[in-house]
LUMDO-773888 format. One record per residue (C-alpha): x, y, z; residue in one letter. Coordinates in Angstrom, 2 decimals, m for minus. Layout:
REM LUMDO-773888
{px->X; py->Y; pz->Z; resn->a}
...
***
This chain:
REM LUMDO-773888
{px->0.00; py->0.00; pz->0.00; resn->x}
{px->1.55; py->3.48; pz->m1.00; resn->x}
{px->1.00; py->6.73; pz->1.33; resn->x}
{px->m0.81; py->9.82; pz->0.13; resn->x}
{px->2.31; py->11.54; pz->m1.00; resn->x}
{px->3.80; py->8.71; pz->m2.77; resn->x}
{px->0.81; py->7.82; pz->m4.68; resn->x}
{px->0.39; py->11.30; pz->m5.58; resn->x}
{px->4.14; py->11.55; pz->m7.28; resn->x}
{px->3.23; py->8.52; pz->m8.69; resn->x}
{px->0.11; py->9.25; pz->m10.40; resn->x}
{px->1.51; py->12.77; pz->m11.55; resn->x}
{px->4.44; py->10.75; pz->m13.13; resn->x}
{px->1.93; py->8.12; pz->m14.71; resn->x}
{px->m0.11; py->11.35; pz->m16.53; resn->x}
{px->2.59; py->12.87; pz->m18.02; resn->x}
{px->5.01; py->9.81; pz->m18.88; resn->x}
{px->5.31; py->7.48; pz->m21.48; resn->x}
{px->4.75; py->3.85; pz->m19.99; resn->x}
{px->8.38; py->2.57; pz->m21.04; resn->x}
{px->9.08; py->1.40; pz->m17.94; resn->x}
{px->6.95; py->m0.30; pz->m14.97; resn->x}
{px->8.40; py->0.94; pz->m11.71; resn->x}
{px->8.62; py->m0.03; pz->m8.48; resn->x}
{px->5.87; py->2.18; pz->m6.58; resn->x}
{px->8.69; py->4.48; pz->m4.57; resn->x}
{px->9.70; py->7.66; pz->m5.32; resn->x}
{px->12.92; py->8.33; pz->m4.58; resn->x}
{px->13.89; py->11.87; pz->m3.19; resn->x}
{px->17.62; py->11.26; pz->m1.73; resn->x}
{px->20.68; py->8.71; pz->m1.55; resn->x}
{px->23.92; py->8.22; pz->m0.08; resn->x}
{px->26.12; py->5.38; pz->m0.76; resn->x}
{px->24.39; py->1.99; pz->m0.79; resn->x}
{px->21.10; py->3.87; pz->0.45; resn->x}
{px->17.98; py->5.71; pz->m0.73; resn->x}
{px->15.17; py->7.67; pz->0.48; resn->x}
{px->12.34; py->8.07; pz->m0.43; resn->x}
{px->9.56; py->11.46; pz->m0.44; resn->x}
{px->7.68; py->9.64; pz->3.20; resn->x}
{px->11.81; py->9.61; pz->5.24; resn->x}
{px->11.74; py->5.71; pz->4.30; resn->x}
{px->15.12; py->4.50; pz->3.95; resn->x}
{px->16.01; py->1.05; pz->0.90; resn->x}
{px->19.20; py->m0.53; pz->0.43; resn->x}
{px->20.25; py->m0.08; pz->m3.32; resn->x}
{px->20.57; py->m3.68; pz->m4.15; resn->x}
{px->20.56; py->m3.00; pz->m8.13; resn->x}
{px->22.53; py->0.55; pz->m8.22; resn->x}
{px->21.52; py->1.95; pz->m11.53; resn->x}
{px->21.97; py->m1.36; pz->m13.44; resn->x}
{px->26.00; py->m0.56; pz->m13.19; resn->x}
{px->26.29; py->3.16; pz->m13.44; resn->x}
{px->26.18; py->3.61; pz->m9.87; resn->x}
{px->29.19; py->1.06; pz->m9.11; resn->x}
{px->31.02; py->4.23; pz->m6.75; resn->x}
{px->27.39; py->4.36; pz->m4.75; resn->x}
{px->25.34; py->7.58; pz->m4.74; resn->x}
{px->26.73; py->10.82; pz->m4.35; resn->x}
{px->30.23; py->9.76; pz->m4.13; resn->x}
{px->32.16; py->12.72; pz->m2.71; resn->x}
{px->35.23; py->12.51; pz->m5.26; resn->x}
{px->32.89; py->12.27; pz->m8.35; resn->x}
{px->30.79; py->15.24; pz->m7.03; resn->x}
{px->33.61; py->17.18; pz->m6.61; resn->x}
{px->35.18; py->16.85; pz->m10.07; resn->x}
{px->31.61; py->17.91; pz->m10.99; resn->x}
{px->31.29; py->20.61; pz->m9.10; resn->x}
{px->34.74; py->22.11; pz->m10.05; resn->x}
{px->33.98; py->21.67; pz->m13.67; resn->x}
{px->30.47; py->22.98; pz->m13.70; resn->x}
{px->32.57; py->26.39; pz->m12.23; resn->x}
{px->34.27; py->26.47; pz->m15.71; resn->x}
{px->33.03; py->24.88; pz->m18.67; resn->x}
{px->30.14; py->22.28; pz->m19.21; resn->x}
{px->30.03; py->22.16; pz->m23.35; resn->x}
{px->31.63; py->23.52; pz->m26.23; resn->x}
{px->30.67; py->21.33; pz->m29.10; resn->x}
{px->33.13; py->18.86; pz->m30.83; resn->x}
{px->33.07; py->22.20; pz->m32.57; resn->x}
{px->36.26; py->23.31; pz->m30.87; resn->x}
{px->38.53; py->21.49; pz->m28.26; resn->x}
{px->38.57; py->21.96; pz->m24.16; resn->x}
{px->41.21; py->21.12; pz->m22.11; resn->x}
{px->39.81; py->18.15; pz->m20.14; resn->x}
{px->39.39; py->16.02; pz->m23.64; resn->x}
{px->42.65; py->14.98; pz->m24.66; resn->x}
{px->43.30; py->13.77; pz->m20.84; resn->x}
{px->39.89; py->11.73; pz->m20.82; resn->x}
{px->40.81; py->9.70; pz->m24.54; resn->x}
{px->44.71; py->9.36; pz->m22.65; resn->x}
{px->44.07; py->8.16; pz->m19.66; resn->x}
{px->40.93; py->5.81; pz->m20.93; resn->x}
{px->42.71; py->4.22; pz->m23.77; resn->x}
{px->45.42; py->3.36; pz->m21.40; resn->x}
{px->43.12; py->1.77; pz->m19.09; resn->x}
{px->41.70; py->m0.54; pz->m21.47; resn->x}
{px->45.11; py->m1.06; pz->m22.96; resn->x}
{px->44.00; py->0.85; pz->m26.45; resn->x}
{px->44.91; py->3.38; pz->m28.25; resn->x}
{px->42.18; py->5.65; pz->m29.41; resn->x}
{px->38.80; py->6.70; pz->m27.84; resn->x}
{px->35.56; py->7.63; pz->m29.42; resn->x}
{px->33.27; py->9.10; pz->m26.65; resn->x}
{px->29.61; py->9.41; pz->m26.92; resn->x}
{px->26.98; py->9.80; pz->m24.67; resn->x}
{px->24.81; py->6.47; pz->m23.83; resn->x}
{px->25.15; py->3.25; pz->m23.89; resn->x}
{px->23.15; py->2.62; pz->m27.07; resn->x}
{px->25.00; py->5.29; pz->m28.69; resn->x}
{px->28.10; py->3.80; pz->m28.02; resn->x}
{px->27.22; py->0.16; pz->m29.72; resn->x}
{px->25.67; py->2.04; pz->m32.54; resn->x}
{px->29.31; py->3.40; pz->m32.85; resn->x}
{px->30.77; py->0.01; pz->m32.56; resn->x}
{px->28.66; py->m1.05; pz->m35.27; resn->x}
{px->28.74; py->1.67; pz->m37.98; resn->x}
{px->32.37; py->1.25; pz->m36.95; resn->x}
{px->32.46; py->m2.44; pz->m37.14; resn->x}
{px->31.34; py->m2.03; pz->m40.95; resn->x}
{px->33.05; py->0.84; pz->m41.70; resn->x}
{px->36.14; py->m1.38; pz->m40.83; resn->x}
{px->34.59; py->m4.40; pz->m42.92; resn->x}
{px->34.77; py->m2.17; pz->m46.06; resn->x}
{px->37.87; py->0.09; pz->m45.84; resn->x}
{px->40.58; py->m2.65; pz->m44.14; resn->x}
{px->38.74; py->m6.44; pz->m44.47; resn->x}
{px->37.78; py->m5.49; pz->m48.14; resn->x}
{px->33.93; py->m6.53; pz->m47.87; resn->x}
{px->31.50; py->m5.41; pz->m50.42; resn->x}
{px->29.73; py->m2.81; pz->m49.84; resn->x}
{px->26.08; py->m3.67; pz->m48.33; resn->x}
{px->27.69; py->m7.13; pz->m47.75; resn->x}
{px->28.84; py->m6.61; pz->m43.73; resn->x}
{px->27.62; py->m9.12; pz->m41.41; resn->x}
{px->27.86; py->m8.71; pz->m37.46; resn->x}
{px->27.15; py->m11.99; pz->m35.64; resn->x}
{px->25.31; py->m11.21; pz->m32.34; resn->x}
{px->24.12; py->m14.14; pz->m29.01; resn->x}
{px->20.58; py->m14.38; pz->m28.18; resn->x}
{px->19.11; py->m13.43; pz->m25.22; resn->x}
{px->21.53; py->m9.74; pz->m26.35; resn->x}
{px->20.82; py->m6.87; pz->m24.56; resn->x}
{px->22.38; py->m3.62; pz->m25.91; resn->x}
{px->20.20; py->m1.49; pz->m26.18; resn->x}
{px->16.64; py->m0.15; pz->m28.18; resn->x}
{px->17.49; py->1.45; pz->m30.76; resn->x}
{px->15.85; py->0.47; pz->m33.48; resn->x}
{px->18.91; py->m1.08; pz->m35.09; resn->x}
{px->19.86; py->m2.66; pz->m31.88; resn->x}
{px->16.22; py->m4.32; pz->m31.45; resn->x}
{px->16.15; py->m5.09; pz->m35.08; resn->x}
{px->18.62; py->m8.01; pz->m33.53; resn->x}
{px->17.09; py->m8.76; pz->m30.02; resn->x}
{px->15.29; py->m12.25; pz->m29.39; resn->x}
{px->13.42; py->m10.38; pz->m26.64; resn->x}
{px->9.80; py->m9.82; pz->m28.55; resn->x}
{px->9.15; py->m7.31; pz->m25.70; resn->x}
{px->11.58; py->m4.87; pz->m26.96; resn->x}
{px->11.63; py->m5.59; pz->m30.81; resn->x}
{px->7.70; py->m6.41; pz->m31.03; resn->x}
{px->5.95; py->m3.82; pz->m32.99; resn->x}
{px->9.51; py->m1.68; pz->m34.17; resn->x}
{px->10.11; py->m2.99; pz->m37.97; resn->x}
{px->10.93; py->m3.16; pz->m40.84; resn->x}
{px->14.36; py->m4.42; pz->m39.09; resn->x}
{px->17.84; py->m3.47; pz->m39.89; resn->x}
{px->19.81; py->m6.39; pz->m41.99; resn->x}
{px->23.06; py->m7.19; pz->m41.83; resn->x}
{px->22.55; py->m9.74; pz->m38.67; resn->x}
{px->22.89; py->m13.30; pz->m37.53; resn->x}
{px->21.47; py->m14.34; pz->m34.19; resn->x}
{px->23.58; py->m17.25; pz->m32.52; resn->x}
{px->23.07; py->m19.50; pz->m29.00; resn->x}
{px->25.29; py->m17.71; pz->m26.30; resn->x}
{px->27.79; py->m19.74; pz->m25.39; resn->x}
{px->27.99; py->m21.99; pz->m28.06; resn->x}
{px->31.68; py->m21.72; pz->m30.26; resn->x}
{px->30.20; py->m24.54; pz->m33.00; resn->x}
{px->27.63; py->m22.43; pz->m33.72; resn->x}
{px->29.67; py->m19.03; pz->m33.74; resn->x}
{px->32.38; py->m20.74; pz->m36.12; resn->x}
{px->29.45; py->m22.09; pz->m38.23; resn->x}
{px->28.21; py->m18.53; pz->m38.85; resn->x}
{px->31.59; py->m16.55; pz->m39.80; resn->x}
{px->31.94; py->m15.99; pz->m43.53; resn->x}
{px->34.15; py->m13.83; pz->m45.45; resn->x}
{px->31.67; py->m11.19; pz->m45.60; resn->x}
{px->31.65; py->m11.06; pz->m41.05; resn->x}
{px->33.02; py->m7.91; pz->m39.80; resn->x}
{px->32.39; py->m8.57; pz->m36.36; resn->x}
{px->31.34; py->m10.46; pz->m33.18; resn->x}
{px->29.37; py->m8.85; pz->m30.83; resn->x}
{px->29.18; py->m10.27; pz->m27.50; resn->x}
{px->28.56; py->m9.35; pz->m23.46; resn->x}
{px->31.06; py->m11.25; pz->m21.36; resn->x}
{px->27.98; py->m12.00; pz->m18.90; resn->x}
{px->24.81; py->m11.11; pz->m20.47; resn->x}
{px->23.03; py->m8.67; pz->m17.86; resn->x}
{px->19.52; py->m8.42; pz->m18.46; resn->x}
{px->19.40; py->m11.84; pz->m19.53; resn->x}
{px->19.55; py->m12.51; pz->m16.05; resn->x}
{px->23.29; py->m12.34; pz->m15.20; resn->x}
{px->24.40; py->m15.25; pz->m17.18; resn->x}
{px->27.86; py->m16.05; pz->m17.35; resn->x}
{px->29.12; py->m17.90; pz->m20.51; resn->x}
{px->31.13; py->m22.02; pz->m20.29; resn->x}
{px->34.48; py->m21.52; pz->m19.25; resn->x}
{px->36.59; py->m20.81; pz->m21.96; resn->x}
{px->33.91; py->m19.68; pz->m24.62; resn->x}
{px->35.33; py->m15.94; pz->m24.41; resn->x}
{px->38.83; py->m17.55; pz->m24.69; resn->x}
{px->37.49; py->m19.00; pz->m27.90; resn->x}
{px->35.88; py->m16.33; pz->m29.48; resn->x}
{px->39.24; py->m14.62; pz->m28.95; resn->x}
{px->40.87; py->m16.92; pz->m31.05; resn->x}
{px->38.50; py->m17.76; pz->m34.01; resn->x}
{px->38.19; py->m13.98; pz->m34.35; resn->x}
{px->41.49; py->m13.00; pz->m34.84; resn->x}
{px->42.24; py->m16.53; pz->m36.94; resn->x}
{px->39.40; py->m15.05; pz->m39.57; resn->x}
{px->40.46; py->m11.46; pz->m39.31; resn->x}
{px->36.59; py->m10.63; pz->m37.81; resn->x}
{px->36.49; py->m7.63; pz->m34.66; resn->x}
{px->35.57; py->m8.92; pz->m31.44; resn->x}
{px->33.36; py->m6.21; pz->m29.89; resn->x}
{px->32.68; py->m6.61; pz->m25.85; resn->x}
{px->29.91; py->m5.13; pz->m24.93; resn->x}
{px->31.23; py->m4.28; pz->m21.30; resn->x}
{px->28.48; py->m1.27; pz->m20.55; resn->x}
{px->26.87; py->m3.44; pz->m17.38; resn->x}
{px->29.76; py->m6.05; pz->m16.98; resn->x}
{px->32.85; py->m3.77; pz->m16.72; resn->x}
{px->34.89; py->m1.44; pz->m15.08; resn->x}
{px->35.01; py->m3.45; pz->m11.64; resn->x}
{px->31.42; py->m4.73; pz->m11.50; resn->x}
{px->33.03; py->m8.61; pz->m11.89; resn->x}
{px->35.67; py->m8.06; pz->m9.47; resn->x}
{px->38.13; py->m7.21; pz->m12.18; resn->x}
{px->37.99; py->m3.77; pz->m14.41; resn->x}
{px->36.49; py->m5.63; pz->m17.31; resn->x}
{px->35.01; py->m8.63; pz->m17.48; resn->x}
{px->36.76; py->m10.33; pz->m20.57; resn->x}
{px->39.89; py->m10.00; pz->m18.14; resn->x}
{px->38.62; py->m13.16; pz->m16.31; resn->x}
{px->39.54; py->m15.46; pz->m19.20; resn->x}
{px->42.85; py->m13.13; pz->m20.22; resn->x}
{px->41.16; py->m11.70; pz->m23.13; resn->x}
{px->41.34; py->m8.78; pz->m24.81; resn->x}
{px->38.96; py->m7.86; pz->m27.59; resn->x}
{px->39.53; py->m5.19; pz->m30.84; resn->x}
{px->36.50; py->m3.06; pz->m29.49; resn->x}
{px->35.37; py->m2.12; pz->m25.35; resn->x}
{px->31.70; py->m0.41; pz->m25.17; resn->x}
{px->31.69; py->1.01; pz->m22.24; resn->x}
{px->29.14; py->2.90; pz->m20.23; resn->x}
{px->27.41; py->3.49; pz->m17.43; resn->x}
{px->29.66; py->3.21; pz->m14.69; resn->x}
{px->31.91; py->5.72; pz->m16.93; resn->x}
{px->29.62; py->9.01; pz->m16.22; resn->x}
{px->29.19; py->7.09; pz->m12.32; resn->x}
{px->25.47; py->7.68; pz->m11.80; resn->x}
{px->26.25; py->11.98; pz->m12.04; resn->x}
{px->26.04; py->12.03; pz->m15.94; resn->x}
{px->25.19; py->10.22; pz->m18.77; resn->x}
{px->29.02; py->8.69; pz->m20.69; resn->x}
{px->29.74; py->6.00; pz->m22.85; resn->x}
{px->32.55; py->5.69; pz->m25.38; resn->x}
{px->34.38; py->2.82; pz->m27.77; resn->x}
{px->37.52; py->2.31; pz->m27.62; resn->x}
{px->39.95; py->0.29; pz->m29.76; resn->x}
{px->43.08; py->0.11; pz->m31.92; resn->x}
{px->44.15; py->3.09; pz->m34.86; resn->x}
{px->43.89; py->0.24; pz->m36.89; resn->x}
{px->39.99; py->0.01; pz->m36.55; resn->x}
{px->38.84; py->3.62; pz->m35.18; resn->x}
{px->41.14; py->5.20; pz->m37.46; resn->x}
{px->38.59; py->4.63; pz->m39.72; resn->x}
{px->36.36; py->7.35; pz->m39.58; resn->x}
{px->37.36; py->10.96; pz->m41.45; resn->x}
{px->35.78; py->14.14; pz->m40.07; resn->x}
{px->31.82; py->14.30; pz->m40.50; resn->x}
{px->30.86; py->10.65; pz->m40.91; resn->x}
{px->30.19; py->10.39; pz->m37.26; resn->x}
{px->29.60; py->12.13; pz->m33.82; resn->x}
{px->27.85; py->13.73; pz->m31.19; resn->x}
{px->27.33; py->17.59; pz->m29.67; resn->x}
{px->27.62; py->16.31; pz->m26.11; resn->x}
{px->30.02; py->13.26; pz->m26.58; resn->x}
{px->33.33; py->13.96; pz->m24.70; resn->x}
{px->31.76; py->17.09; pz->m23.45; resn->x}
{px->34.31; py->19.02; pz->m20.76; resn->x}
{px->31.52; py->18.00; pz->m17.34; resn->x}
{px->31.54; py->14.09; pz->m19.16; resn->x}
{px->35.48; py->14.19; pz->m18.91; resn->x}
{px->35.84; py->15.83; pz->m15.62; resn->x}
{px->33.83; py->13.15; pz->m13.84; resn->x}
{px->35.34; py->9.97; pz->m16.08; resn->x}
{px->38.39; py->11.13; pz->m15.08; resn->x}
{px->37.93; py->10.88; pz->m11.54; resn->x}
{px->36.26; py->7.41; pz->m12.18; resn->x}
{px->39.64; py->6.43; pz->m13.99; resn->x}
{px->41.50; py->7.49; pz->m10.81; resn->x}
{px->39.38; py->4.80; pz->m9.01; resn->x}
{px->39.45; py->1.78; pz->m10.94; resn->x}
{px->43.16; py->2.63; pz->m11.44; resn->x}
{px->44.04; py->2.01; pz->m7.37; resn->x}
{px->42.70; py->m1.83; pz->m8.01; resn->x}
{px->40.48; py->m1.36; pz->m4.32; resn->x}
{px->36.77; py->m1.63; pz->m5.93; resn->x}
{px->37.80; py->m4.11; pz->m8.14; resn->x}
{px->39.61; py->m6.47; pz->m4.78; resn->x}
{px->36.38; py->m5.26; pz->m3.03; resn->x}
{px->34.23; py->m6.70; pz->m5.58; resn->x}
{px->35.91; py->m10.16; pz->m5.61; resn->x}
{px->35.92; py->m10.52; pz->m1.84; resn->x}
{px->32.07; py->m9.25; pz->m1.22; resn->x}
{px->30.79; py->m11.13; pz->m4.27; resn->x}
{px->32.57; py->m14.58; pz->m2.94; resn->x}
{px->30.58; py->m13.86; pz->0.05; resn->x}
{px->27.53; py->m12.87; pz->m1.76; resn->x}
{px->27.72; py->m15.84; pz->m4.25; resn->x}
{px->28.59; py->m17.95; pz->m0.77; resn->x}
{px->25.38; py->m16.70; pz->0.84; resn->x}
{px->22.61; py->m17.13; pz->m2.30; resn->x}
{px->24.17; py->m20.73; pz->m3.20; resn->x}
{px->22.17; py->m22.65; pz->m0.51; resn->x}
{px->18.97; py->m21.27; pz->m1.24; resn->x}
{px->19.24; py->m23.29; pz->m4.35; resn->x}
{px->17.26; py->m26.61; pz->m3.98; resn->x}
{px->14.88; py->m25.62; pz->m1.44; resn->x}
{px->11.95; py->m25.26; pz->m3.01; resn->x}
{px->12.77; py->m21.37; pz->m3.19; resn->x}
{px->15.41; py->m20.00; pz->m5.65; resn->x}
{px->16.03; py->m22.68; pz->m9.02; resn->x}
{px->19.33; py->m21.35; pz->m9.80; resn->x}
{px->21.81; py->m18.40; pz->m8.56; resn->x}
{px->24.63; py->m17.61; pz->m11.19; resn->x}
{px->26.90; py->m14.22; pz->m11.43; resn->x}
{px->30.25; py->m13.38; pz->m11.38; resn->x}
{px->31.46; py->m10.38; pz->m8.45; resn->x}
{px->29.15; py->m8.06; pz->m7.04; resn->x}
{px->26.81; py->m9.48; pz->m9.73; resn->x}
{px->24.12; py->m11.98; pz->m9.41; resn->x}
{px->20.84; py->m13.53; pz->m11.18; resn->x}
{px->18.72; py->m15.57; pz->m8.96; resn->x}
{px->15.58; py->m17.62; pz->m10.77; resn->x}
{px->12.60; py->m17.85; pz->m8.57; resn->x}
{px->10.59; py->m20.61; pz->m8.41; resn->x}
{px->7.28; py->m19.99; pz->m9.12; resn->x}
{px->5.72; py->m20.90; pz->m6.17; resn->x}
{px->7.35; py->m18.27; pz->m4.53; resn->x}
{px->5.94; py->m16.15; pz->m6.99; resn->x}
{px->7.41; py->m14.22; pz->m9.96; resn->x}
{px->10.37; py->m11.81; pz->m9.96; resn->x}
{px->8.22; py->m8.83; pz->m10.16; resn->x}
{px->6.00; py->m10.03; pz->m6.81; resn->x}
{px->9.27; py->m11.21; pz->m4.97; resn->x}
{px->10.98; py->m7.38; pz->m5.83; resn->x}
{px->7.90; py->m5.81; pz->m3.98; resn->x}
{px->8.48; py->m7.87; pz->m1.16; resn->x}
{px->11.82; py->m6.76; pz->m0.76; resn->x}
{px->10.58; py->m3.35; pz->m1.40; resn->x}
{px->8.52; py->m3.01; pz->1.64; resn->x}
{px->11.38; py->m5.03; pz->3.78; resn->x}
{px->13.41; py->m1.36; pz->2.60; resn->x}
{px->15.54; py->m3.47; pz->m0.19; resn->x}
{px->15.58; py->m2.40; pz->m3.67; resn->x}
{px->15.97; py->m4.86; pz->m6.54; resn->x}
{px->14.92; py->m5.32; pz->m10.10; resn->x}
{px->13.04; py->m8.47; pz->m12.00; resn->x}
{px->14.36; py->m9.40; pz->m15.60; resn->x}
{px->12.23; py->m12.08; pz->m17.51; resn->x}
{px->9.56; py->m12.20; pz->m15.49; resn->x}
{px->11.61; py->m15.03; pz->m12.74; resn->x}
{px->14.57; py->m13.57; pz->m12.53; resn->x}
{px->15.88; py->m10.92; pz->m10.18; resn->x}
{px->19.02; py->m9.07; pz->m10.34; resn->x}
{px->21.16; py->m8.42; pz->m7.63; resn->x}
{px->23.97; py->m5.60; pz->m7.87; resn->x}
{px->24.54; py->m3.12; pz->m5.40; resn->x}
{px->27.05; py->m0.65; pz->m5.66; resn->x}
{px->30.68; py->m1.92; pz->m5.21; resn->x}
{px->30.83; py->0.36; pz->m1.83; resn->x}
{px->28.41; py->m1.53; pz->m0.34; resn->x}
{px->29.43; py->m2.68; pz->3.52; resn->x}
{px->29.05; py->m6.40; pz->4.63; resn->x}
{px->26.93; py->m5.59; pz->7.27; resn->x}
{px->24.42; py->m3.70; pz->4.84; resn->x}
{px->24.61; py->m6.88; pz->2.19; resn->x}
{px->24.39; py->m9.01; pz->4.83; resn->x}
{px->21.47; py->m7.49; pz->6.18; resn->x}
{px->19.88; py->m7.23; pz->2.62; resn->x}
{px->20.29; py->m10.41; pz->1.50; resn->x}
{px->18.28; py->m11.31; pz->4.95; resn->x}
{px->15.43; py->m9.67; pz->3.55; resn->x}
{px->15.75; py->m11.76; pz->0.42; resn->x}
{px->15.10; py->m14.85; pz->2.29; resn->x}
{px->12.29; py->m13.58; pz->4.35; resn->x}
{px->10.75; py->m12.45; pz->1.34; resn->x}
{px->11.33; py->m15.76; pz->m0.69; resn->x}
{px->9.83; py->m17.32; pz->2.58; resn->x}
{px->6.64; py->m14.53; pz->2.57; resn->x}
***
């Protein structure tokens, strides 16, 4: 049941909005950290933290502050001119992802929309394809964005239902699966396009080695391997990307999210000369990409990841977190748990109800979660999170899976 002032907020929100999204019924009017607040003083633990962009928790003091000195100064010029935060942003991110040139855009939809038109571009100008003749291999159960390009190769009917005529130039294969992947490469494939753990899917992590091999039929066939590392990277696994766990490193990072760290929106790709070099002034960009407040506050996320502490932090609290969710498996409550880090998917068995009833549950024991696929929940709090707080959250998990 929501209060008077909640279900006000709400139904102002519901008149004026565009149903894209079904909500949890809270409005939230603070946060701090791991925590939230909402307009009645009620306090929820942030179990899901912005799908990823909140990895550094909410308001965190060093990214507010390289805000706040930058909104002092400059916020946008255009990639009309330069500003003197750019060139230390493309620097300082290509080195962390062991690259050498950075194309920075806004979202994360925008930035696999650059992987692709880059992807082809590359197909044409270095591989030699056709023209018209590309082909980008994609894994079901995807998730990169809506778009309607992106959607046009989704297996998820509830975001592609109703969007066509679809973009060509696709091939849909089972995650996981190198026969099939190997099967589908032909001399007209530019690219693969892969998450390392597929996020909305439900957090599932791919057969041992499969990244490994993707790796290596890739570069045998001279096709990009893009990793689509917008939910999975920069420390969310326990490492700063997630193809790091199998000692891979792709032509292409999309990153996101946890780039702008929950203050503003930033995404970018970043790869080799070889394959971003590509593109000659005009054919591609964006009036807020790389813009001087973006920079600023990537920057100061860069500084973080670079110490190694959220990423050790993720690996020790997601051993306990994986530790703690593993024997609810089997008892008539939770199907199957899988995840890698701070990062887990946990299938409910119906007779606990679905995903969506078990979130609401948690929502009035003051825990915050998401549902995916109708079963699944998602469970991802920001990498600041204290033991004590995930402790006490995942105890509200298994009061609610007992409810």
């Amino acid at each position: 049941m929501t209060s008077t002032e909640t279900a006000r907020a709400i139904a102002a929100a519901d008149a004026h909005s565009a149903h894209n999204y079904h909500p949890l019924p809270v409005v939230v009017a603070s946060a701090e950290g791991a925590w939230m607040t909402d307009v009645e003083g009620r306090r929820y633990l942030d179990l899901l933290a912005g799908y990823s962009a909140l990895n550094f928790g909410h308001g965190n003091r060093r990214l507010l502050r390289a805000a706040a000195a930058q909104l002092e100064r400059v916020t946008l010029t255009s990639r009309a001119f330069h500003h003197d935060r750019f060139a230390d942003f493309c620097t300082q991110l290509a080195e962390l992802c062991g690259m050498e040139l950075v194309l920075p855009m806004n979202t994360g939809a925008e930035a696999v929309e650059t992987a692709l038109k880059t992807a082809r571009k590359w197909g044409y100008q270095v591989k030699g394809v056709p023209d018209g003749r590309a082909k980008i291999i994609v894994a079901d159960n995807n998730f990169h964005g809506r778009t309607t390009t992106i959607v046009s190769f989704s297996t998820d009917e509830e975001a592609r239902a109703g969007f066509g005529p679809y973009t060509p130039g696709f091939e849909i294969v089972p995650y996981g699966d190198p026969a099939a992947l190997e099967a589908a490469v032909d001399e007209n494939t530019v690219a693969v396009l892969l998450e390392p753990i597929q996020g909305e899917a439900g957090v599932l992590v791919p057969p041992p080695g499969y990244l490994a091999g993707v790796r290596e039929l890739t570069r045998a066939r001279d096709v990009l391997f893009i990793a689509d590392e917008i939910q999975s990277g920069l420390g969310r696994t326990g490492r700063t990307f997630a193809c790091e766990h199998e000692g891979v490193v792709p032509d292409m990072y999309v990153l996101g999210k946890a780039l702008g760290g929950g203050v503003v929106p930033v995404s970018a790709v970043v790869s080799s000369r070889e394959v971003l070099g590509v593109f000659a002034p005009g054919e591609h960009g964006s009036t807020f990409g790389g813009n001087p407040l973006a920079c600023a506050v990537a920057l100061e996320v860069i500084a973080i990841l670079r110490t190694g502490e959220l990423q050790a932090r993720a690996t020790e609290l997601g051993e306990h977190l994986h530790g703690e969710l593993a024997p609810l498996v089997g008892g008539g409550a939770v199907d199957a748990v899988r995840g890698r880090g701070l990062w887990a998917g946990v299938d409910i068995n119906p007779s606990r109800g679905t995903g969506r009833e078990v979130a609401e549950r948690m929502m009035a024991r003051g825990v915050l979660v998401k549902d995916t696929h109708g079963a699944t929940i998602r469970i991802a709090p920001p990498l600041t999170i204290s033991k004590e707080d995930l402790d006490w959250g995942l105890d509200q998990l298994r009061g609610a899976l007992e409810a």
